[in-house]
N, C-alpha and C positions, 0 to 999 in steps of 0.2 A: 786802446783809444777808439778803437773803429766800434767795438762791440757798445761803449759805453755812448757811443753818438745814434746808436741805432735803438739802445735802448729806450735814449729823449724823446725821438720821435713817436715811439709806441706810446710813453706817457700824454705828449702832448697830445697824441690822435685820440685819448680817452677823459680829457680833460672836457667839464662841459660849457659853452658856448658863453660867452658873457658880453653883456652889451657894451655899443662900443661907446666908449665915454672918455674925457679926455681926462689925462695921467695930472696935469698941472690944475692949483684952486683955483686961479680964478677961470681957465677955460671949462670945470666942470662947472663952477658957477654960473658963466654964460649958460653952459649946457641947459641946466636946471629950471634958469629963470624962463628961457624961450621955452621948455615944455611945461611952464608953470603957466605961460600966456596965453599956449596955443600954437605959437609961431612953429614946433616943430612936435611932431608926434613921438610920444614914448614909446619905442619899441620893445614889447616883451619876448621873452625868447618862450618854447612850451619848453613842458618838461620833459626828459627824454624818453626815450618807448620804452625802457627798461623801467625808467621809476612809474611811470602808466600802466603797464601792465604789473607790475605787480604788486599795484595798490589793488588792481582786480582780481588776480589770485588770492591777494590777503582775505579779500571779502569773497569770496566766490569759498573757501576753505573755513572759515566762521560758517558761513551757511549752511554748508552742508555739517556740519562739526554737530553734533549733541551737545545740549547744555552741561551735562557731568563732565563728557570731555572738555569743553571751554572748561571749567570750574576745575579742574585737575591738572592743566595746563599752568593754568592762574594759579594754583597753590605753587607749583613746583616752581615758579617763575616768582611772587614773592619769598619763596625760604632761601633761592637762591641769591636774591638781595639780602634779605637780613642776614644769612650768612656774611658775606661778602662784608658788611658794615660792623657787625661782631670781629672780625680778624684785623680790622684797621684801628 
């Protein structure tokens, strides 16, 4: 029991941030209307530094990459779909 309560915490610590909003309709409703008026500001959360950075690796690795390499990447990444759709 103790291992399994230690391991929620781990999930929750890696769960990412969600605005706070309330659970019942009509209080999200309230919610919604007051930042449809103005009366309360929408708070966004950013995205975490793990998906930020490695939106900039993905491009930073296209860059430098040769167009045959992109183009042989791409082949081998459609046949592995049309595979995959031929077996189903």
């Amino acid at each position: 029991m103790v291992c399994l309560l230690a391991s929620r915490s781990n999930v929750d610590a890696q769960r990412p941030q969600r605005r706070k909003r309330p659970a019942d309709v009509i209080g999200n409703a309230v919610k919604i209307m007051r930042i449809a008026t103005g009366e309360e500001e929408d708070v966004v959360t950013p995205a975490s530094a793990g998906a930020t950075l490695g939106k900039l690796g993905g491009e930073a690795r296209a860059r430098n990459m040769t167009p045959e390499r992109r183009a042989e990447i791409a082949k081998t990444a459609a046949d592995k779909r049309w595979a995959a759709k031929s077996k189903s």
